[in-house]
N, C-alpha and C positions, 0 to 999 in steps of 0.2 A: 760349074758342076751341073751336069744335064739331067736331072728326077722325071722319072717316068711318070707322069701326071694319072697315068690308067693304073697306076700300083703304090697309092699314096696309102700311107699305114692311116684305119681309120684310128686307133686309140694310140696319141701318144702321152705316157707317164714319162714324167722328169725327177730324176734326185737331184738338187740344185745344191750343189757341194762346192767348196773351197772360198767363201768369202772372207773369212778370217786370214786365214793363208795369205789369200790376193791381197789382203790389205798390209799385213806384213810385211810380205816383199816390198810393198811403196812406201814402208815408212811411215804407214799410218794405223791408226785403232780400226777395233773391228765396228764398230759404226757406222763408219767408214766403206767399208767391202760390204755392210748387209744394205746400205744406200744404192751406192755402184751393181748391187746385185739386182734391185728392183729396176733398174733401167735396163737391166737384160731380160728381167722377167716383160718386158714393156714389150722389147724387138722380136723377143721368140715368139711370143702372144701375136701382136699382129703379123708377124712371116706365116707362123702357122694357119692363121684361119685366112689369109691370100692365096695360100699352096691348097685349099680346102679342106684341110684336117675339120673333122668332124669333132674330136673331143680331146681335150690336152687337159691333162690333169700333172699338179706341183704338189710336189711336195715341200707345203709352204711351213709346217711346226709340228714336229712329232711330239708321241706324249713324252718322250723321254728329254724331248729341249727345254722342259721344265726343272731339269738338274742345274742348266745352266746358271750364273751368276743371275742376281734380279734385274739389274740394270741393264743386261744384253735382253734378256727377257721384256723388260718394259719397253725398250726401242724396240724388239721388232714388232709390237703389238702396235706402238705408234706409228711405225713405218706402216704396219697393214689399214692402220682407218685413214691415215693419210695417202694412202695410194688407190684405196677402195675411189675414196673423195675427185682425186685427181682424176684417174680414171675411167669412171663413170661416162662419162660424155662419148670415151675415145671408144668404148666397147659398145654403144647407143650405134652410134655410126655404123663399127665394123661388125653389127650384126653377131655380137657374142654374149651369149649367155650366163650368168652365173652360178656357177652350183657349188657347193661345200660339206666335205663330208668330213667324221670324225666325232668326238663326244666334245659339239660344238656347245652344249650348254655350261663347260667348263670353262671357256674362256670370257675375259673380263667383258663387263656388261657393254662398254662403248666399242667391242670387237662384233660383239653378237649385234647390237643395234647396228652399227652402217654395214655390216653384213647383209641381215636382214634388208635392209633397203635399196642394198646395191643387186639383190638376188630380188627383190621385186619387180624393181624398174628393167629387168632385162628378161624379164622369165618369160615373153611374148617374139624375144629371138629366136629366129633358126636358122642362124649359121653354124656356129661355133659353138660347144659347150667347154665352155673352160672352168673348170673344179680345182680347187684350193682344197688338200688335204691338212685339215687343220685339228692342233692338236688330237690327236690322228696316230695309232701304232697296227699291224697287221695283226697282231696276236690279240689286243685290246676288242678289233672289230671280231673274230671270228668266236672269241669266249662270250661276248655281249649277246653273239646270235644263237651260240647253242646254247644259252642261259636262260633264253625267250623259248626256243624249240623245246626246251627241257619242260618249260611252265607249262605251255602249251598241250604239250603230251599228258604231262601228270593230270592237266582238267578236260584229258578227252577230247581236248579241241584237234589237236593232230594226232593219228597212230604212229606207233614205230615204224613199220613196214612202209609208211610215206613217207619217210623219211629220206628226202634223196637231194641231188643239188641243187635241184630248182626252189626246193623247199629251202636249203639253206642260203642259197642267194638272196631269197626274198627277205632274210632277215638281216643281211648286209648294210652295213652305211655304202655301200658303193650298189648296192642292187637295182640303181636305174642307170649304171655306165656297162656298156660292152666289154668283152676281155681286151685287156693291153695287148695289141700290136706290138709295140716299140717301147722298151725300157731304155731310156738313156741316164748313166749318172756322171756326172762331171769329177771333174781332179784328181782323177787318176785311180780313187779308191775303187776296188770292185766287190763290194758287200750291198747287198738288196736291203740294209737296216728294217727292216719289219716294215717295208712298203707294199701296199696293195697285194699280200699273200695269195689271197685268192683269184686276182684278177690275172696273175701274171704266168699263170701256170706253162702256156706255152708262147708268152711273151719272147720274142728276140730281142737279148740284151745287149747293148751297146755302152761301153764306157769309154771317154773320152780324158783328156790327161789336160785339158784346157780346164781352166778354173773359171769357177761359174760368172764373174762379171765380165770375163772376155769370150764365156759364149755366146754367139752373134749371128747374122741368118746365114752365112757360109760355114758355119759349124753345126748348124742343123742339117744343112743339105748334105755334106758329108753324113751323118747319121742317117740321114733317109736313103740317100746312095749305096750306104754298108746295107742296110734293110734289106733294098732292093735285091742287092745282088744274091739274097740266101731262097735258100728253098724250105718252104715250110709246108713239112710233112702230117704234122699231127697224128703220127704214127704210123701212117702209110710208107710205102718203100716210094720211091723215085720214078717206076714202072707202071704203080698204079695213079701219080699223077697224071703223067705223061699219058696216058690212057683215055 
C-alpha cells in the first residue's frame, strides 16, 4: 500500500473495539483479547510515529467502562501500569511522548502514579505525542468545561460576549491536542461512543470490520490510504479549493 508521505493525517484518534469478540472466536476469555489488544496497541504506536504521525490518541477506558464486571475492570488497569512499565524504554527511544486526558484523578492510585512517571520521563520528546484517553467520556469533558466558564463568568473573570471556542477549548482536557484528522474505529461498529466530541467535528471517519488485536501496520495504511483519497472541504465547494 503506497501513503503519500506529503498528506499524512497530523491527528490520529483510534476506537480500539472488538477485544472481547477476538477472544471469543478463539476460544478464549476476554483477558485474553484485552492482552492480544495491547500488542496491537504496541505495532500501531511505533508504525505511527515511523510514518511521522505527529499525535495518536487511544481510546484507552471510557467513563462509562466503569459499568463493566470488576474483574475485567481490575485487569485492564493492571494491563495499563504493566504496559506503562514495559514500555517506557521503547517510547525513550522512539522519540514519543506521553500525554493523558480525561478525569485522570478518578482512576486507581498505582494508575495515576506510573502514569505520572511515564508522562515525566518522556515529556522532553518531540516526536510523537501519543495520548491515552483515559477514563474519559465526550459529554463528561465538554459539561466539566462549561461548568468552569460558568464560574468564571458569574466572578467576572470571563464576559458572555467572550465567550467563544477558543475560550471553550481552553477549558478542554484535550485543549493542548489539535482537531482529529482521522477517526478510526475497529470491528465493524460505527458509533463515535462519546469520543473526543469536540475534536472530531470535521474529523474523516474511517471504520474498519477488523477486530482490534488483528489490527496491524497494513490495516493502518489502508486507513491512511482511505484518508488520502477524500477531499476535505471544511465547507468550501471543490472550486474554491482547487483555486
Amino acid at each position: 500500500m503506497n501513503i503519500e508521505r506529503t498528506n499524512i493525517p497530523e491527528h490520529i484518534a483510534i476506537i480500539m473495539d472488538g477485544n472481547g469478540r477476538w477472544a471469543k472466536a478463539q476460544g478464549q476469555n476476554r483477558f485474553f483479547g484485552h492482552r492480544s489488544g495491547v500488542k496491537a496497541v504496541q505495532k500501531i504506536v511505533e508504525e505511527s510515529a515511523r510514518l511521522g504521525i505527529k499525535n495518536l490518541t487511544l481510546f484507552a477506558f471510557s467513563t462509562e467502562n466503569w459499568k463493566r464486571p470488576q474483574t475485567e475492570v481490575n485487569t485492564l488497569m493492571n494491563l495499563l501500569v504493566k504496559s506503562l512499565r514495559k514500555e517506557l524504554n521503547q517510547m525513550v527511544q522512539n522519540d514519543i511522548r506521553l500525554n493523558a486526558v480525561g478525569n485522570l484523578s478518578a482512576l486507581p492510585e498505582a494508575v495515576q502514579a506510573e502514569l505520572n512517571e511515564t508522562i515525566e520521563k518522556t515529556k522532553n520528546n518531540s516526536g510523537m505525542t501519543l495520548t491515552l484517553a483515559l477514563n474519559y467520556g465526550g459529554k463528561e469533558e465538554l459539561t466539566q468545561a462549561f461548568r468552569e466558564i460558568a464560574i468564571k463568568v458569574k466572578n467576572n473573570i470571563i464576559s458572555p460576549e467572550n465567550v467563544d471556542e477558543t475560550i471553550i477549548n481552553k477549558h478542554l482536557y484535550t485543549r493542548n491536542l489539535p482537531d482529529v484528522d482521522l477517526l478510526i474505529r475497529t470491528s465493524g461498529e460505527q458509533r463515535i461512543s462519546n469520543f473526543l466530541l469536540w475534536k472530531i467535528a470535521y474529523a474523516e471517519l474511517y471504520f474498519s470490520k477488523v477486530l482490534w488485536p488483528e489490527f496491524d501496520e497494513s490495516q493502518l495504511h489502508l486507513a491512511i490510504h482511505n484518508y488520502q483519497k477524500r477531499e476535505r472541504r471544511f465547507g468550501k465547494t471543490s472550486e474554491q479549493l482547487k483555486a
